[in-house]
Backbone as CSV, one residue per row, in Angstrom:
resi,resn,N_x,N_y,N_z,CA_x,CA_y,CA_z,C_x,C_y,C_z
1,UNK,17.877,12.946,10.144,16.936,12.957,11.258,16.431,11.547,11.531
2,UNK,15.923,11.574,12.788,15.548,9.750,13.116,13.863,10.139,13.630
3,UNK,12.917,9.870,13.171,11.736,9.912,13.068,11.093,8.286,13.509
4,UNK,10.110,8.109,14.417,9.650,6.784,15.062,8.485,7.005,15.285
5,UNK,7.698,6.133,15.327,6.307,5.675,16.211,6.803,5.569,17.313
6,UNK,5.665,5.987,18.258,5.913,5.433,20.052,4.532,5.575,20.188
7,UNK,4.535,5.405,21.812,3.547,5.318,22.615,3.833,5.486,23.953
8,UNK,2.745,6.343,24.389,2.991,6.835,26.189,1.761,6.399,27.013
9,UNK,1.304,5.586,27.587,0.452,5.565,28.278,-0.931,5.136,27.431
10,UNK,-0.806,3.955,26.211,-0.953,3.880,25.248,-1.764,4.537,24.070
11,UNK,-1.109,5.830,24.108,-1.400,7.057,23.665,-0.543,6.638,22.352
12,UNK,-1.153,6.285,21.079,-0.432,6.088,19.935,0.011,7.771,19.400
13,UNK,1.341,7.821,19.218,2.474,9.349,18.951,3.415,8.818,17.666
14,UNK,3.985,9.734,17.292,5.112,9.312,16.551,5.984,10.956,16.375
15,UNK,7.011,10.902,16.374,8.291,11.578,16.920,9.584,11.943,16.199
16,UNK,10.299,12.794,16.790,11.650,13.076,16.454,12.493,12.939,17.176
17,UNK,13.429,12.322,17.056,14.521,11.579,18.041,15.641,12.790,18.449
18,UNK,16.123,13.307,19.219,16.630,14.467,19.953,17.238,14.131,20.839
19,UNK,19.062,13.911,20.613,19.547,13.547,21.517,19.264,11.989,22.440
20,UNK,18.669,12.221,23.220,17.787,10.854,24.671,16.741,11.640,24.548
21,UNK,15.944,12.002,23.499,14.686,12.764,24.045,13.957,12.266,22.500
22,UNK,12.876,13.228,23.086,11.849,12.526,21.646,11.121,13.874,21.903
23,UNK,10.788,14.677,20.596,10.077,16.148,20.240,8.542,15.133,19.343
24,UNK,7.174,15.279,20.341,6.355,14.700,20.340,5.718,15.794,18.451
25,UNK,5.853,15.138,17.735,5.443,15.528,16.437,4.135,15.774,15.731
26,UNK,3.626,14.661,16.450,2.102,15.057,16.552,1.448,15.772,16.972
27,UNK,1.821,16.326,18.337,1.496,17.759,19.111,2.012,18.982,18.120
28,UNK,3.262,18.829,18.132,3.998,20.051,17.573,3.665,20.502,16.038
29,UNK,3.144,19.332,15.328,2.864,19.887,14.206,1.193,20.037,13.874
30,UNK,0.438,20.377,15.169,-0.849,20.493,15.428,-1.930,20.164,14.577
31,UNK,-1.392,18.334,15.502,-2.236,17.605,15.221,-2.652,17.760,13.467
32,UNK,-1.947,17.784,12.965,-2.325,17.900,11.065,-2.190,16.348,11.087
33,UNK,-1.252,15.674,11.529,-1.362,14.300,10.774,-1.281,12.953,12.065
34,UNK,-1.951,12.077,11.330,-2.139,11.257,12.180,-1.439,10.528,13.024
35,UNK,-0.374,10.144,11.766,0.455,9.326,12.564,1.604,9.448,11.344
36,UNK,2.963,8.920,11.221,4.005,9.180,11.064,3.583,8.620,9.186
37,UNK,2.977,7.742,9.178,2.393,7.728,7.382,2.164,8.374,6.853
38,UNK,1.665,9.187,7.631,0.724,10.456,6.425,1.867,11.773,6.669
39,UNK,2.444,11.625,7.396,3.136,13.033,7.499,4.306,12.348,6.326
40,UNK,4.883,11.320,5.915,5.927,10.981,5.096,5.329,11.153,3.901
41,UNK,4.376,11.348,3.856,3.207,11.413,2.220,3.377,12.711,1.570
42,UNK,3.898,13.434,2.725,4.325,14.991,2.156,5.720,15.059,1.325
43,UNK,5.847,15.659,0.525,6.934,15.933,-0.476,8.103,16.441,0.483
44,UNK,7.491,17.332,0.988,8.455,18.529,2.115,8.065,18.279,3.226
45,UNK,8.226,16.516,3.666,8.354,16.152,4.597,9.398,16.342,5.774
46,UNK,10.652,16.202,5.089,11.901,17.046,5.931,12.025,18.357,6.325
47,UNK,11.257,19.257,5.408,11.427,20.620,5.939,10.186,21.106,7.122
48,UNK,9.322,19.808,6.989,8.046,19.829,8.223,8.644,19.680,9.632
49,UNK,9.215,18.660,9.195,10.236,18.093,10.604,10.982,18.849,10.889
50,UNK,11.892,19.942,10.042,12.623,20.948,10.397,12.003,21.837,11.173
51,UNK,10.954,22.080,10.697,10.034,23.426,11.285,10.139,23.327,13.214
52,UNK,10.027,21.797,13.598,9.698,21.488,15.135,10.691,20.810,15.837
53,UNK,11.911,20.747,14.774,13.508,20.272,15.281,14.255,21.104,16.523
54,UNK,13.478,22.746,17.146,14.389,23.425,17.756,13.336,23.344,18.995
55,UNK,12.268,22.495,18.718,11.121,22.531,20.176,11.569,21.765,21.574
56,UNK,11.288,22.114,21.955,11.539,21.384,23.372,11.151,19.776,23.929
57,UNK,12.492,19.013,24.235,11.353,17.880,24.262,10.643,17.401,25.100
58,UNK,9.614,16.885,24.907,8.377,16.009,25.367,8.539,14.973,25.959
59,UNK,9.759,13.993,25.655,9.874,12.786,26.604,11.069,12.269,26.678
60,UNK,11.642,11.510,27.817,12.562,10.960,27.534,12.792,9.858,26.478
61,UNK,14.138,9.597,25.897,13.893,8.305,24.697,13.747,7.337,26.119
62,UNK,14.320,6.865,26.954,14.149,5.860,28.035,12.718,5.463,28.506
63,UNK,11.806,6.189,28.233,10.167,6.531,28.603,9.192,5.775,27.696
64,UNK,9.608,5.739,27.009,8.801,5.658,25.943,8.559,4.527,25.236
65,UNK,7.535,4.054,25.111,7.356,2.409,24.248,7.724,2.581,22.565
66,UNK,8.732,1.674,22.307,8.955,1.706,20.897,7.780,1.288,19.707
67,UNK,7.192,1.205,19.063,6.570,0.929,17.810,7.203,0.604,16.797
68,UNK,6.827,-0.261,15.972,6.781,-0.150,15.147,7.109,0.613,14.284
69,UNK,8.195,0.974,13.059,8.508,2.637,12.862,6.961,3.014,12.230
70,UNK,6.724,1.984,11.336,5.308,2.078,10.733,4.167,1.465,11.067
71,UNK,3.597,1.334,12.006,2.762,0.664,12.484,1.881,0.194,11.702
72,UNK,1.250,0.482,10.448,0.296,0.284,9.893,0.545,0.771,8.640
73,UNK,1.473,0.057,8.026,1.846,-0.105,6.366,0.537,-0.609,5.833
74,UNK,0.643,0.336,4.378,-0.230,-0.446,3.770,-0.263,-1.821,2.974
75,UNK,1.698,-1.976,2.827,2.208,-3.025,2.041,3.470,-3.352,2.607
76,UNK,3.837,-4.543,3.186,5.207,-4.719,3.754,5.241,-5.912,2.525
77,UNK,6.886,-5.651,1.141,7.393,-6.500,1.048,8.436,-6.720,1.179
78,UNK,8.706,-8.492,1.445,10.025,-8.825,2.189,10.536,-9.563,1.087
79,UNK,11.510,-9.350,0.243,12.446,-9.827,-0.172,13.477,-11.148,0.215
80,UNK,13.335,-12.201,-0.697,13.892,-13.558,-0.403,15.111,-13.878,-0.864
81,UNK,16.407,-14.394,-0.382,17.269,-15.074,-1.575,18.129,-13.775,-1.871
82,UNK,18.583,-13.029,-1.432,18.943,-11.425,-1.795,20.407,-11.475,-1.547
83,UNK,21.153,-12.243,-1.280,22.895,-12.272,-0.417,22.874,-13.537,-1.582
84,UNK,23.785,-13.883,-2.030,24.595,-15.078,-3.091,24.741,-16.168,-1.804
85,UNK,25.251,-15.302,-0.212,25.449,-16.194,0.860,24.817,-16.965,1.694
86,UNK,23.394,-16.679,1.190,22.350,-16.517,2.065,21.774,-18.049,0.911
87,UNK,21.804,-17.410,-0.288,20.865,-18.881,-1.488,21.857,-19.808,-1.281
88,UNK,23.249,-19.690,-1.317,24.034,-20.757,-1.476,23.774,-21.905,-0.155
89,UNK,24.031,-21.198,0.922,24.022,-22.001,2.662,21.896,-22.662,2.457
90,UNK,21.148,-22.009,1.709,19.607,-22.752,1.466,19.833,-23.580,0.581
91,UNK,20.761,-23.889,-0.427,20.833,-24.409,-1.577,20.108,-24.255,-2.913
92,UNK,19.617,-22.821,-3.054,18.785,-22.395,-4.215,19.484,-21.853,-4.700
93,UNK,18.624,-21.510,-5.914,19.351,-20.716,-7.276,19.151,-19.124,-6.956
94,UNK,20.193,-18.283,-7.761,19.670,-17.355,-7.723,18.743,-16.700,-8.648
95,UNK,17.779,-16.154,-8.629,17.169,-15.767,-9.326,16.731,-14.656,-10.310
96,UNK,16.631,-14.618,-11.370,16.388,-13.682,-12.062,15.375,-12.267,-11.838
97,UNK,14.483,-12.821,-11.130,13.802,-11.646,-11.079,13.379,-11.661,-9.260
98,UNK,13.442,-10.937,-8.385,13.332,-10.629,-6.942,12.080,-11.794,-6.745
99,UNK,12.352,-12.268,-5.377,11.422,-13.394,-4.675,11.028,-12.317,-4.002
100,UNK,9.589,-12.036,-3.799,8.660,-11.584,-2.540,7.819,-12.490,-2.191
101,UNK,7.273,-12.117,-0.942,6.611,-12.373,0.151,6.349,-11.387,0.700
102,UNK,4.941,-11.697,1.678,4.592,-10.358,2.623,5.013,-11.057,3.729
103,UNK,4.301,-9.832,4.138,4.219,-9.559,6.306,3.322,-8.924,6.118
104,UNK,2.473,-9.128,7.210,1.138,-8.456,7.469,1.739,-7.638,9.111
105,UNK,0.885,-6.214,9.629,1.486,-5.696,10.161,1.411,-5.960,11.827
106,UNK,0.331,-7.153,12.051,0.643,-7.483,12.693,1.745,-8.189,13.721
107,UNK,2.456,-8.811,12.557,3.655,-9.987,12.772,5.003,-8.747,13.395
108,UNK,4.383,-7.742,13.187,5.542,-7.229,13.698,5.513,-6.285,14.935
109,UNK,6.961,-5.986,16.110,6.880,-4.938,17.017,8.003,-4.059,16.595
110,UNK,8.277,-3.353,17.948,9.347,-2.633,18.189,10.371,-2.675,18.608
111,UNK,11.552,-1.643,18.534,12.557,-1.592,19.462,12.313,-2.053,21.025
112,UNK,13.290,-2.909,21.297,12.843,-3.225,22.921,11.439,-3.996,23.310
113,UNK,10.672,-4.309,22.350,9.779,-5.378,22.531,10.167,-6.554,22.161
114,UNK,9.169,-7.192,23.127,9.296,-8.763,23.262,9.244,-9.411,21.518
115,UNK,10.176,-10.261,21.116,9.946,-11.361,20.027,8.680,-12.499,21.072
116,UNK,7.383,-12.524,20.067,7.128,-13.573,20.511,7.355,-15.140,19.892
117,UNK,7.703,-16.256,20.783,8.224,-17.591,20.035,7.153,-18.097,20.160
118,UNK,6.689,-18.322,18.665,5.004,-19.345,19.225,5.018,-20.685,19.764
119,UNK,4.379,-20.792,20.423,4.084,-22.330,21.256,4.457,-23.720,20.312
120,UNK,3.924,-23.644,19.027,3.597,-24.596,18.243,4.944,-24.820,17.735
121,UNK,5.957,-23.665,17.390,7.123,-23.682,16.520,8.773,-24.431,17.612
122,UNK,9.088,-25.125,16.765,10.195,-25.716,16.628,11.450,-25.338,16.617
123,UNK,10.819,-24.249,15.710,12.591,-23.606,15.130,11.815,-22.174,14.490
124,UNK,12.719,-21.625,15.465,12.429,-20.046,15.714,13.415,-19.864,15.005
125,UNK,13.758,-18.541,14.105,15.275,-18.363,13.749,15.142,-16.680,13.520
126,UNK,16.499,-15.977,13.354,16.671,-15.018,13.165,16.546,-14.490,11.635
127,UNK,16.787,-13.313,11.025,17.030,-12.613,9.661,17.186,-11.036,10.121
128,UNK,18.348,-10.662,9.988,18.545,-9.294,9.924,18.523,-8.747,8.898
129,UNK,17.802,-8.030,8.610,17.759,-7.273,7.337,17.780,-5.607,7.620
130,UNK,17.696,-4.711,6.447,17.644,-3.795,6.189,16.375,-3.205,5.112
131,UNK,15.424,-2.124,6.103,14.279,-1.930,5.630,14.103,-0.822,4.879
132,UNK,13.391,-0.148,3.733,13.079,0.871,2.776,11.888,1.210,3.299
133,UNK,12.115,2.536,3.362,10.200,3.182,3.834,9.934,3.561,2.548
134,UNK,9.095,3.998,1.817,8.451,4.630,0.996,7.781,6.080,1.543
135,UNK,7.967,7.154,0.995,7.780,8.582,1.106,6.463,8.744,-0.234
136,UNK,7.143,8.949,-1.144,6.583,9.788,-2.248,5.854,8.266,-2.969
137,UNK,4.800,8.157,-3.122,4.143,6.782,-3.714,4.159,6.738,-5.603
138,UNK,4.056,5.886,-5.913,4.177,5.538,-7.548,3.848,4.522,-7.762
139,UNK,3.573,4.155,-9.234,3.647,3.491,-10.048,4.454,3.520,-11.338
140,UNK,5.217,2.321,-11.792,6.268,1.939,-12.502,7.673,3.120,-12.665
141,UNK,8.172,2.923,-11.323,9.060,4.100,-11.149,10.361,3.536,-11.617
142,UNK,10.914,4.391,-12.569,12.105,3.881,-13.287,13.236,4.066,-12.127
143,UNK,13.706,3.110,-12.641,15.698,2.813,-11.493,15.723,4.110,-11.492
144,UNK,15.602,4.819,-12.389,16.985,6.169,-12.176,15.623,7.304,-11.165
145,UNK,14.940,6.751,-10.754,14.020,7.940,-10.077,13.538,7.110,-8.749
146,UNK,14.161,5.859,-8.610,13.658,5.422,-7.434,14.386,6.177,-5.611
147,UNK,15.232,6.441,-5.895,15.824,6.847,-4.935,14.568,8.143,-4.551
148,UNK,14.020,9.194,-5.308,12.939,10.218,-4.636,11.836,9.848,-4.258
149,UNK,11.643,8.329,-4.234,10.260,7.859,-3.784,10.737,6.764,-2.208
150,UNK,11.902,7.267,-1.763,12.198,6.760,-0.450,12.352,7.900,0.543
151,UNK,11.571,7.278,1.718,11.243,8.345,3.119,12.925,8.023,3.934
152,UNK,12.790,7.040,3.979,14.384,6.579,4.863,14.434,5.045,5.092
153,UNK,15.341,4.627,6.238,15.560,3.533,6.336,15.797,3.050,7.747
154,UNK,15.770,1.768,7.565,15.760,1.062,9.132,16.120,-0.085,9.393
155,UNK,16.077,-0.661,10.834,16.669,-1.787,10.542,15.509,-2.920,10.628
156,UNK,15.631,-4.059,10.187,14.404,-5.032,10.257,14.819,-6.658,10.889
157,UNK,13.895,-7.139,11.753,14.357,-8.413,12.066,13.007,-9.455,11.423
158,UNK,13.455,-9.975,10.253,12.111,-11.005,9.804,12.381,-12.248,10.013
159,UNK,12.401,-12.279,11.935,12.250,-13.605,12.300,11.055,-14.440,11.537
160,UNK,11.544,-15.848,11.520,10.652,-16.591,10.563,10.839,-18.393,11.797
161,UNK,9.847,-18.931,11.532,9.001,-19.902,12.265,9.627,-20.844,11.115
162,UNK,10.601,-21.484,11.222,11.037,-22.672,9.727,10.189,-23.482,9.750
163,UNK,9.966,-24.261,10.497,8.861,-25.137,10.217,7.948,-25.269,10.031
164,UNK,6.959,-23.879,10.130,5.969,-23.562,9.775,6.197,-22.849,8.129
165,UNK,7.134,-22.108,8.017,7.834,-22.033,6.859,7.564,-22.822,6.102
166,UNK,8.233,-24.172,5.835,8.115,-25.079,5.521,7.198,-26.164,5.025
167,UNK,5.455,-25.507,6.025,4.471,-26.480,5.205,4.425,-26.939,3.900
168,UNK,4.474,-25.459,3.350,4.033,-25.758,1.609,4.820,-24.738,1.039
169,UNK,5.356,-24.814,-0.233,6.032,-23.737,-0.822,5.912,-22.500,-0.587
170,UNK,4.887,-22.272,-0.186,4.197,-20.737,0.113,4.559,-20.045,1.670
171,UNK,5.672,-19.124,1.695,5.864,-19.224,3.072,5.305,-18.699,3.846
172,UNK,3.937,-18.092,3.742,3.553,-17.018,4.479,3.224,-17.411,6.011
173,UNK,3.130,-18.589,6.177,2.397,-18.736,7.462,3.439,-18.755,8.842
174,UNK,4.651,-18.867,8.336,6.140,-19.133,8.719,6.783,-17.264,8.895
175,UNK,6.461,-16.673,7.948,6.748,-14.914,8.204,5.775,-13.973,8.911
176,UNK,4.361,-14.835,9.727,3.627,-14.469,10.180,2.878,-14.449,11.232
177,UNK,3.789,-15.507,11.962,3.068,-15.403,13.402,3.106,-14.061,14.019
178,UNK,2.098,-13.719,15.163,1.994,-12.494,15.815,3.160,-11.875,16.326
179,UNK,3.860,-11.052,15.987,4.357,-10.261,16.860,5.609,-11.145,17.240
180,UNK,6.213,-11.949,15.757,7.637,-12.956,15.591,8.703,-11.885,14.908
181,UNK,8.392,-10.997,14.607,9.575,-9.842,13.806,9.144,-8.298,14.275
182,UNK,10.917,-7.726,13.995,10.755,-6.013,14.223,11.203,-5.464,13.599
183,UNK,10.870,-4.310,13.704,11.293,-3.145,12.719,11.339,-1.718,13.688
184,UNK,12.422,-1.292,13.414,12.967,0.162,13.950,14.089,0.195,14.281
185,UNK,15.205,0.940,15.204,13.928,1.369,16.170,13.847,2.975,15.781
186,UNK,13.632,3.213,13.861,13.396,4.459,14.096,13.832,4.328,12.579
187,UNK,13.104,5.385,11.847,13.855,5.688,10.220,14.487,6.407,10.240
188,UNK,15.845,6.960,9.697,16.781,7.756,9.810,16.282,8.460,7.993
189,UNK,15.807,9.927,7.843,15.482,10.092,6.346,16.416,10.233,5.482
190,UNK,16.675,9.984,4.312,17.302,10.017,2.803,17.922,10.788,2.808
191,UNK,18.164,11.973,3.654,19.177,13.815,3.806,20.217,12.628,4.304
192,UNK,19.989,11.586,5.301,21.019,11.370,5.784,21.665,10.168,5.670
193,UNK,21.177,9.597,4.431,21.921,8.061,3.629,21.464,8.985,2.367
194,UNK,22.942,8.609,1.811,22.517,9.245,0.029,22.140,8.023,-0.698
195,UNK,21.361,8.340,-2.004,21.823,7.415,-2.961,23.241,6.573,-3.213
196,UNK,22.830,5.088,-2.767,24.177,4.467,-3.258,25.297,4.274,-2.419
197,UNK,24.444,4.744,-1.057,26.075,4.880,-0.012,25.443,3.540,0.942
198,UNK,27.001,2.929,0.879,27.011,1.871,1.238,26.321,1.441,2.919
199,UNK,25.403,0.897,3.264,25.635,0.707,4.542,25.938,-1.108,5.047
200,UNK,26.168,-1.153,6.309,26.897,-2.511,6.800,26.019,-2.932,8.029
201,UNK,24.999,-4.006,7.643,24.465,-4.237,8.612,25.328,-6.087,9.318
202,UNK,24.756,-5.974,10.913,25.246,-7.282,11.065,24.052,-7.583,12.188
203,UNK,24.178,-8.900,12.799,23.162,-9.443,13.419,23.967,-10.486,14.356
204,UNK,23.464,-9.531,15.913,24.348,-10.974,16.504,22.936,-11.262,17.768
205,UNK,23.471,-12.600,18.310,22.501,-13.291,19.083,23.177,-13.042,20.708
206,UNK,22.744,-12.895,21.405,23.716,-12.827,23.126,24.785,-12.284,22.910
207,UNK,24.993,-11.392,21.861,26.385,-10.594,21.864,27.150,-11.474,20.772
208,UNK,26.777,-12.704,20.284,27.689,-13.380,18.916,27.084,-12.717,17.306
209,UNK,28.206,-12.582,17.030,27.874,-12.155,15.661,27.780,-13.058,14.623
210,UNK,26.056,-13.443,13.906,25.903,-14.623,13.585,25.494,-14.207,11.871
211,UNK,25.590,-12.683,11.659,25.564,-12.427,10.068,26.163,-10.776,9.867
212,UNK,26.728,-10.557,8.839,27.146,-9.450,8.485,27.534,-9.287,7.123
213,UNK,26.913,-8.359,6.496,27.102,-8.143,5.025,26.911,-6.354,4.636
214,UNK,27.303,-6.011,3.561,27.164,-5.031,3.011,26.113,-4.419,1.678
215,UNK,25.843,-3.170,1.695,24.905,-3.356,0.954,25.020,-3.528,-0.663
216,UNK,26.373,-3.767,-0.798,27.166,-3.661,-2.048,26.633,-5.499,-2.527
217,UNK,26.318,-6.257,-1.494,26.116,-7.099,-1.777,25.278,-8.133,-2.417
218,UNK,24.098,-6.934,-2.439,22.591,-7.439,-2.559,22.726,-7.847,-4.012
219,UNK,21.557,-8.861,-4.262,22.232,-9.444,-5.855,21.019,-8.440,-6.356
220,UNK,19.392,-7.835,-6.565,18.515,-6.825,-6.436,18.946,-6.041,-5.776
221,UNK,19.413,-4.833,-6.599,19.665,-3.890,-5.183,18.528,-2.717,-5.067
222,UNK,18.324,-1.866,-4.327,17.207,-1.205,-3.729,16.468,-0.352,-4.847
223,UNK,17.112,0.648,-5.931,16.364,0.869,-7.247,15.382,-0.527,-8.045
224,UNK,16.468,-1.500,-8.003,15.779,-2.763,-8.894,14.466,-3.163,-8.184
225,UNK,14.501,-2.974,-6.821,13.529,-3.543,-5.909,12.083,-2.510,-6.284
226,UNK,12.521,-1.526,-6.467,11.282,-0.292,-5.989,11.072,-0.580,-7.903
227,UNK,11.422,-0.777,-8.480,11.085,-0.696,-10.168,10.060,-2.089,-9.986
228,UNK,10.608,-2.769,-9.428,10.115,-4.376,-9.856,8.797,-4.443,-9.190
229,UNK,8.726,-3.866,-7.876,7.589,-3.782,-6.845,6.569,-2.672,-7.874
230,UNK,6.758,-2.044,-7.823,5.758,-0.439,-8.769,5.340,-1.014,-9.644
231,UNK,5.787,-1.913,-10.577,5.451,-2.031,-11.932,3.969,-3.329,-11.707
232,UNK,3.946,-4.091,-10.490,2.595,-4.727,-10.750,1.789,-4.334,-9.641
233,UNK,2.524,-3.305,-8.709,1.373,-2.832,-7.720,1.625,-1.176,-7.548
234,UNK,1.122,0.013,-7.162,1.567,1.059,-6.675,2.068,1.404,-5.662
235,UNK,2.965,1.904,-5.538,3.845,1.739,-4.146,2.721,3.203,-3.172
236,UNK,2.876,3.413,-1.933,2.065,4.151,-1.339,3.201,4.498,0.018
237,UNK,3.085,5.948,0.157,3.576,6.390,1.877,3.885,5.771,2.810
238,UNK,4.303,5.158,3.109,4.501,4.159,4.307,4.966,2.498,4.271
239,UNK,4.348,2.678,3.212,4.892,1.144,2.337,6.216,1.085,2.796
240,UNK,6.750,-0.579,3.193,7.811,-1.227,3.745,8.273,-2.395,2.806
241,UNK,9.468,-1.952,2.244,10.308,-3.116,1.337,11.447,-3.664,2.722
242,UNK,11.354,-5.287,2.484,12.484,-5.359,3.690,13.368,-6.525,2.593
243,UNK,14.872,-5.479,2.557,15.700,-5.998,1.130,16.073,-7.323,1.259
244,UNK,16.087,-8.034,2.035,16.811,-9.543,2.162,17.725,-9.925,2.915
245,UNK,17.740,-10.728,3.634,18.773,-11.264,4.561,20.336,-11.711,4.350
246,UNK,21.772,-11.952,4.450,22.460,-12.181,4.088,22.492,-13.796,4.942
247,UNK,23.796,-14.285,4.356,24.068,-15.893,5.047,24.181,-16.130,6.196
248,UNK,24.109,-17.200,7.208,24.317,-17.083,8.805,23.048,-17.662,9.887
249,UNK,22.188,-17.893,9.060,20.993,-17.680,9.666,20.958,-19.008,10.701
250,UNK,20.275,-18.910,11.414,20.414,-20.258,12.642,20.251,-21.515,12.054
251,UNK,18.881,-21.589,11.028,18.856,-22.868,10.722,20.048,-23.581,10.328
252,UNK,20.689,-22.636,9.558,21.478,-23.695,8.356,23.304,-23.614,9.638
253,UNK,23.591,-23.494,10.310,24.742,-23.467,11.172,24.860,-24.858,11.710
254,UNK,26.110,-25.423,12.294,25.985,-26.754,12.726,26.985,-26.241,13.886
255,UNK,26.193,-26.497,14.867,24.481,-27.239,15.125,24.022,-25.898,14.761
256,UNK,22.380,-26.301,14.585,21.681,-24.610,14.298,21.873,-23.766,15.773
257,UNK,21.221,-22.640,15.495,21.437,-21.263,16.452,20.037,-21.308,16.364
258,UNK,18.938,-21.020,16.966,17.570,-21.583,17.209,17.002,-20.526,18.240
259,UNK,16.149,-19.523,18.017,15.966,-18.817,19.318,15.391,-19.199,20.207
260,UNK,15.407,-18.943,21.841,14.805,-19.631,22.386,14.317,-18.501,23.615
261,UNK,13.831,-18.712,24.659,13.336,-17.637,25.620,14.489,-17.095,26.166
262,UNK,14.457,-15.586,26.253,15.636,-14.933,26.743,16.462,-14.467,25.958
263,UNK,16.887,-14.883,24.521,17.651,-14.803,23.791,17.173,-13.542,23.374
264,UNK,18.641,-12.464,23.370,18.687,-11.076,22.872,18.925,-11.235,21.508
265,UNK,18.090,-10.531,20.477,19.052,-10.451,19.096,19.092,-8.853,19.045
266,UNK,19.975,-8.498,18.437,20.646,-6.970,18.044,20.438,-7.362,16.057
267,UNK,19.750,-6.290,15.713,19.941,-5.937,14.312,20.353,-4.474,14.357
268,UNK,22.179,-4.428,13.783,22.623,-2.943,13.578,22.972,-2.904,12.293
269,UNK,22.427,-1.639,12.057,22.893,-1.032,10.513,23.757,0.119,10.565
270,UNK,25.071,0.234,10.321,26.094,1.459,10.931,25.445,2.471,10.679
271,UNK,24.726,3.204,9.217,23.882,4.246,9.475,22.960,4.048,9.885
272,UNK,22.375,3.313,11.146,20.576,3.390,11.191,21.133,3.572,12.716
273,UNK,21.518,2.314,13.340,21.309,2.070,14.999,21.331,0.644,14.893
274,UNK,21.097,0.534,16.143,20.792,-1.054,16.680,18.844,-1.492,17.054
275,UNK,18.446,-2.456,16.398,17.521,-2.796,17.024,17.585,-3.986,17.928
276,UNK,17.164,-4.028,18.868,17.170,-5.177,20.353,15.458,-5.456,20.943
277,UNK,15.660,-6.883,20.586,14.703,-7.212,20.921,15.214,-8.475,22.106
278,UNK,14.495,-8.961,22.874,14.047,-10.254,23.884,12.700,-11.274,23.227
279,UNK,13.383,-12.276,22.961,12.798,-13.620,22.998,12.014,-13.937,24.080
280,UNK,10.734,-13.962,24.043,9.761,-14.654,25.064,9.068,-15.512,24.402
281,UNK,8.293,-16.572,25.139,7.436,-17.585,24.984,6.208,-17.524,25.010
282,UNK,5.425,-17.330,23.758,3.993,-17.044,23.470,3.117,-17.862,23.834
283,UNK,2.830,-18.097,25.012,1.677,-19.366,25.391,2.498,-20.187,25.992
């Protein structure tokens, strides 16, 4: 099933994807939950969604403003250094134990929303990644049980500001401008990616394909991630791991690939979809 945040008339909703249609979830499952967080907090979250899978739908998918899949995580972490292709083309090591960083939930939109390029930045660049929702919340959840504490998955773009990047070792200020990365355009749940099955995301710019990797590739792969994350914080419903980018990225290309106004990027994951966003100029 493909489950999303939207918005109609900026009526904050969140949904079931149906065909070109969207079965308004919040109505249908009367009004019990707020928004698409708290309904993933349920164990028998899939069989909730089943219950309102044969309803009639409510809107067109064409209608409808994309969100955020999660609008309001309580924890987005983004994973650094995660592709061998990705540290080698930065020139770092790989590392022993997972690089994080956040995102705060502002920094991010939706399917079909604007990337904004901030005024100040230089060098805009792309990162396609592939995102983990969190369902069932924990603390210090062993590898072999991490897979039941995932809601589904998605695709993620953690555009990053390099030069702002770049101030000081610390990158946060560079993964955080307003509304510079996306996520969606929709979680597809765990019934329908198993444990361990491979998916193939790629990332192209105006239709060029400027990264593509598999998930066989990740040097942390998604159990190691959810063990390593749990064990110094509790993971919670809605919580967003975004696994790491592979090699390709604009900066490091000669000449770089640099986003600029207008510029379409596509993040597709063969089981998720495509996310598409437009490059505009923030100020």
């Amino acid at each position: 099933m493909k489950l999303l945040s939207f918005s109609i008339q900026g009526q904050q909703l969140f949904g079931l994807v149906k065909d070109q249609s969207v079965i308004n979830l919040k109505k249908h499952l009367a009004n019990k939950y707020a928004d698409l967080k708290s309904l993933l907090a349920e164990d028998n979250f899939i069989e909730i969604v089943k219950s309102a899978e044969n309803a009639a739908a409510d809107y067109a998918l064409a209608d409808i403003q994309f969100e955020a899949v999660i609008p309001n995580p309580e924890q987005i972490f983004c994973i650094g250094l995660n592709y061998t292709d990705h540290v080698q083309e930065t020139q770092q090591e790989v590392t022993e134990k997972p690089m994080i960083f956040f995102r705060l939930a502002p920094s991010q939109v939706g399917h079909n929303q604007p990337l904004l390029r901030p005024v100040e930045a230089e060098q805009f660049d792309y990162e396609g990644e592939i995102a983990i929702v969190i369902g069932k919340g924990g603390r210090r959840i062993a590898k072999e049980n991490a897979w039941d504490h995932i809601a589904g998955y998605s695709c993620y773009n953690d555009a990053s500001v390099r030069d702002w990047q770049r101030h000081t070792a610390q990158w946060g200020p560079g993964k955080n401008f307003f509304q510079t990365g996306s996520f969606g355009p929709w979680l597809v749940t765990k019934d329908e990616i198993k444990p361990n099955e491979i998916m193939t995301l790629t990332t192209r710019v105006n239709g060029q394909e400027l990264q593509h990797a598999k998930t066989t590739q990740l040097i942390h792969d998604i159990p190691s991630l959810i063990n390593y994350i749990s064990t110094f914080t509790p993971l919670n419903a809605g919580d967003v791991i975004v696994s790491g980018t592979p090699g390709g990225i604009g900066l490091k290309r000669t000449p770089p690939i640099l986003l600029q106004e207008g510029d379409v990027v596509e993040i597709e994951v063969d089981k998720i979809g495509i996310l598409k966003n437009i490059v505009k100029n923030d100020g």
